[in-house]
N, C-alpha and C positions, 0 to 999 in steps of 0.2 A: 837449805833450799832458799831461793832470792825470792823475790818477790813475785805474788800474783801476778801474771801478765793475762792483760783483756786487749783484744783487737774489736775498736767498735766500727764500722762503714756503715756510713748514713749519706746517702746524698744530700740531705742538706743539714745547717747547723745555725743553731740562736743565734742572733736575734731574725733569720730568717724562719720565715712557718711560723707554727704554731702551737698548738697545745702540748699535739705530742715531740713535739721538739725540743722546747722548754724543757719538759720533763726528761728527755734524756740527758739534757745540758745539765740537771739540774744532779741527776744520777749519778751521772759521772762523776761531777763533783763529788760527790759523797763518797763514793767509791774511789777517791784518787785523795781523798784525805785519810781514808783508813787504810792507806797502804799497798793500792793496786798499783800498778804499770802499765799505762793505760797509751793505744797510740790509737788516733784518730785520720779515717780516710773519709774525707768527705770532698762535694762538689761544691763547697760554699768557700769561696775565697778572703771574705769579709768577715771570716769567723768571732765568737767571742770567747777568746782563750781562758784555758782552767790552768792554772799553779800544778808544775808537775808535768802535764800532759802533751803528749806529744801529737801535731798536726799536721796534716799533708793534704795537699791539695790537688784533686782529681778531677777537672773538668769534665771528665766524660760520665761521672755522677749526674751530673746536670742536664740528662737528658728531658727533651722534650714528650717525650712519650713513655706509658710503661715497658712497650716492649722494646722499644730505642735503649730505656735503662737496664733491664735485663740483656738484653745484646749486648751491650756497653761492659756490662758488669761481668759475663762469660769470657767475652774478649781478654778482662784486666783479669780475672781467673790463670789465665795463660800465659802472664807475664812473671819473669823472675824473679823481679823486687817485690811482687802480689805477694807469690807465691811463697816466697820468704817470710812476708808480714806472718803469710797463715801460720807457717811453720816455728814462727817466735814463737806465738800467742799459745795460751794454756785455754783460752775461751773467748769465743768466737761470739760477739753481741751483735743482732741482727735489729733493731729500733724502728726501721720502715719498711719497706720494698725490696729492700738485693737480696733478696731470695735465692737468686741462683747461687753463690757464695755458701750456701747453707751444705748441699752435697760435696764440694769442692775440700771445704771444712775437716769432714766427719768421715771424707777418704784418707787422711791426713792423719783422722785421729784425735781430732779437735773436738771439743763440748760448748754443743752451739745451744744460743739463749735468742728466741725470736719473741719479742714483746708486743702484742699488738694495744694499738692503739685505735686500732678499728676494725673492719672485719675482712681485710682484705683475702683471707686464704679460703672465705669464703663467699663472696661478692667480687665478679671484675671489677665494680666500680666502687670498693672497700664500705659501702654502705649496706646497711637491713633497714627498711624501712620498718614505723609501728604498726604492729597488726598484718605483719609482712605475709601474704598469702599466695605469693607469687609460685608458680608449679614449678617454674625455671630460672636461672641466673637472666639467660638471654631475652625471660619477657621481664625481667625487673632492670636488666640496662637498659633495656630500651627506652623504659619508664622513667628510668634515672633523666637518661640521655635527652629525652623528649622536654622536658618540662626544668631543668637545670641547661640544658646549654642550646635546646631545638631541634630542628627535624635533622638536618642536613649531619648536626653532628650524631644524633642517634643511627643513621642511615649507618654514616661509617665507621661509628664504632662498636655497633652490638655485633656484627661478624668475628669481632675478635674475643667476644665472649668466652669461648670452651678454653682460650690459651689459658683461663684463670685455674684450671685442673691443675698447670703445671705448680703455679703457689701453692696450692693445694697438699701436692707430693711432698713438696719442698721440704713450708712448714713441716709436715707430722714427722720428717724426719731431726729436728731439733731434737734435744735432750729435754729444754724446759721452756714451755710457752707460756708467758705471764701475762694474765689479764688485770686489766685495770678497777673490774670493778665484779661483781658475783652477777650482775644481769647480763654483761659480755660474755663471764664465761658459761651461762647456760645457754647461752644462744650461740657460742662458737662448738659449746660440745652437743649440742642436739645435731647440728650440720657434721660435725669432724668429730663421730666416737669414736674415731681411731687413735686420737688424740687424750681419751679421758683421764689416764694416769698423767700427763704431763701439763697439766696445766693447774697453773697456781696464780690465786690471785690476790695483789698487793696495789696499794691502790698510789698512786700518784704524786711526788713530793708537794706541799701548798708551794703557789710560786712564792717569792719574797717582796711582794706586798707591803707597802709602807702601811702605817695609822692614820687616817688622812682626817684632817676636818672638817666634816660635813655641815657645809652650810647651805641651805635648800633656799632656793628662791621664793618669791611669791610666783612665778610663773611656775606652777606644773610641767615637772619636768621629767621625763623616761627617756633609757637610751635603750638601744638595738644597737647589736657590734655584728650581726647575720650578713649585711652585705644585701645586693639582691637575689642571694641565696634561695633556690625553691624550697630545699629539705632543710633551711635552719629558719622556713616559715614569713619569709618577707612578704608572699601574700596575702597573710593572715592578720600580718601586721597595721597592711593598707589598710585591710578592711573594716578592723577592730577601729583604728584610730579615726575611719571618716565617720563611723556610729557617735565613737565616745568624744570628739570634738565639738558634736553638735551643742551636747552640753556642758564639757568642757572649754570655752573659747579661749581662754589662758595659755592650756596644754602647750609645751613643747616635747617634739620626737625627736633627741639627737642620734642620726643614723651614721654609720661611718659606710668603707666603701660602696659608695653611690656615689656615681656625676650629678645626679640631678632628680629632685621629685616637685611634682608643682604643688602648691599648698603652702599657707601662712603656717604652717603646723609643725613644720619637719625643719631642722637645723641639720644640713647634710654635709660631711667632713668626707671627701674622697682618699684620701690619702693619709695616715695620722699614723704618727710612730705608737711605739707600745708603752713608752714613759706617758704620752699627751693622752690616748687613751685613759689610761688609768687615772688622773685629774679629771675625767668627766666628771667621774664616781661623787665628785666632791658636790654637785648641785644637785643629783641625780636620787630624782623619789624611789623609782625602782628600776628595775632591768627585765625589757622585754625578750622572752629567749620563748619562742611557741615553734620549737624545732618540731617534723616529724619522723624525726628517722631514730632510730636508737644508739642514743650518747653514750659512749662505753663510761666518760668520766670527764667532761666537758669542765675545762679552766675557765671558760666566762662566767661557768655561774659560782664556779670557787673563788674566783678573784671577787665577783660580785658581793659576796657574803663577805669575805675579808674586809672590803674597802666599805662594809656597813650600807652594800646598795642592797635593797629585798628585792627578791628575783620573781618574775611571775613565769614561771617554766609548765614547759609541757609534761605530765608525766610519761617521761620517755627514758630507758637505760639506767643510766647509775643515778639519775640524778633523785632519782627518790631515797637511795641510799645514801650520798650526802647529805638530804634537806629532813630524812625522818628525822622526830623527835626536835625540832628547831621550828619558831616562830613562819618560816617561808613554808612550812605545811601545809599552812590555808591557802594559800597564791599560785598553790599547782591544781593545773587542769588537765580535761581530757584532752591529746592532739586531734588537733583540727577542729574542735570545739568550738566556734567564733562567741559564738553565745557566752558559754562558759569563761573564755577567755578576756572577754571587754566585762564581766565578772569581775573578774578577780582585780582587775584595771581601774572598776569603779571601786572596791572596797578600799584599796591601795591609798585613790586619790581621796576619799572623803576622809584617811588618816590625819590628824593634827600634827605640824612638822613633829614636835619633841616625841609622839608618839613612834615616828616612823624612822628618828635617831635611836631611839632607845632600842629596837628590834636590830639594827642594822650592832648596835656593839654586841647584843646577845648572838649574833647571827656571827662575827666574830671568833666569838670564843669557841661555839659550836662546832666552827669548822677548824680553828686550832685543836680544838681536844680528838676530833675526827681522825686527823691529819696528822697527828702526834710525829714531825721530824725523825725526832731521836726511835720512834721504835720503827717508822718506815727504811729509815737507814739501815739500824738493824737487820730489817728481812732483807734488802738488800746485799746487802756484804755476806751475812749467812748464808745466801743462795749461789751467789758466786764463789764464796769460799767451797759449801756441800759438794762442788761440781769438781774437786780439786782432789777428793778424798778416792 
């Protein structure tokens, strides 16, 4: 017998996107060093090639829309070199969105692996908010819609709400859905117990994160990587920092994509690659993360802990299951908490620097030991392998 063969389709691919992006780049890797046969369909042209792996370039990936890419992706379903790929492949990795791909697969005969990274097979707009009480998908897009992008765009896109049934079918037809963290997968299988035997949860390679040298300014300094994000908490942000600057006058807020915020306060970076990012880390007291939605297994605050930044996070999704048992305990709040939160922002700042170096190496090791490579790999390769048997 040859080798494993995995067919992965991703619309996009690192150094494009983000967390869960990374993390499939990061997978494959591992997977393509123990021996798979691995060929990649994506919509990213500017990919960041792996040793070994084979890449093809699919613009109609790169659709503008979810249902644009599900059209897109039925279309390429019906094509004879698609259709080929499917008929290589011994396992069929689904990483984002092309869901449609997934019946197409497993009429073939193929053992499909859909990973989520968020909750899209149960949300049209792949989010659950904290304390999610919504009766319907179509009053929580709206909600999404409304307050992340504004009226006109919630107008016309919660009518396309019900299409998300179709992900729905999709997904629970996969062999094995991997969740990222055990707060994902209770809240994917309270939504999808149709789903409850096939889901397993393995949590996230650590990205590969230098050691970096933390030298803290005398200026007080916090970054925010949110954006003007509503559900990764940029209002709460505002509003904590015009409280705690009153008697902070020092403070700096380094905020990445944002054009523009008025205020001595804020150092705002529009545009910053993911190498300049992570050189923030190096002046930076702590990291503002006052998300409200539920993090399956959120890289800003794993990269944060690595690069020795302390994180002040929302208790929201996995991220209490990263930071238990690790000095960033104290620095989580309730979401939406404002109070609570310029909390945890005063304890942070009245830290002495060597105080707040010394947490950030233990915050380090924490999340190495967490993260253990060699046995995530592991679950890895064993679970693609199990699907071979």
């Amino acid at each position: 017998m040859g080798k494993p063969r995995i067919l992965i389709v991703h619309e996009l691919w690192w150094p494009r996107g983000r967390g869960g992006v990374l993390a499939t780049h990061l997978i494959t890797e591992m997977l393509a060093k123990n021996g798979f046969e691995i060929r990649v369909v994506t919509g990213v042209r500017d990919y960041e090639a792996i040793s070994g792996v084979d890449f093809i370039y699919e613009p109609r990936l790169r659709a503008g829309s979810k249902l644009r890419l599900w059209l897109n992706t039925y279309m390429l379903c019906r094509e004879g070199w698609f259709k080929r790929l499917i008929e290589w492949a011994d396992v069929v990795y689904v990483p984002r969105y092309i869901y449609p791909l997934i019946p197409i697969a497993k009429a073939l005969g193929k053992r499909v692996v859909v990973h989520l990274h968020d909750y899209q097979p149960t949300s049209y707009t792949a989010v659950i908010f904290y304390n999610d009480r919504f009766k319907s998908d179509f009053k929580r897009t709206f909600h999404y819609e409304l307050h992340q992008h504004g009226l006109a765009k919630a107008l016309i896109t919660t009518p396309l709400t019900p299409i998300n049934k179709l992900a729905r079918e999709w997904a629970s037809q996969a062999d094995v859905v991997v969740c990222v963290s055990n707060r994902q997968r209770e809240i994917v299988e309270k939504a999808m117990p149709e789903i409850k035997n096939k889901l397993v949860v393995i949590y996230n390679p650590p990205p590969k994160t230098p050691l970096i040298n933390k030298e803290l300014p005398d200026e007080k300094t916090l970054l925010y990587l949110g954006g003007s994000s509503f559900i990764k908490g940029f209002h709460i942000v505002l509003k904590a920092i015009n409280e705690v600057s009153k008697r902070h006058r020092d403070l700096k807020v380094i905020i990445t994509e944002v054009k523009n915020i008025p205020g001595q306060n804020y150092i705002v970076y529009e545009n910053l690659p993911y190498e300049e990012v992570v050189k923030l880390h190096a002046r930076a007291y702590g990291l503002l993360f006052p998300s409200i939605c539920e993090e399956p297994l959120p890289y800003a605050i794993i990269e944060s802990m690595l690069l020795g930044t302390i994180p002040i996070a929302s208790r929201v999704g996995g991220i209490p299951e990263i930071i238990k048992g690790s000095p960033a305990e104290e620095y989580l709040f309730t979401p939406g908490d404002i109070s609570e939160f310029i909390d945890r922002i005063e304890k942070l700042l009245s830290q002495p620097k060597n105080n707040i170096i010394d947490v950030g190496m233990k915050l380090r090791e924490h999340v190495l030991r967490l993260l253990n490579e060699e046995s995530i790999e592991s679950k890895f390769v064993n679970l693609f392998k199990s699907l071979l048997n």
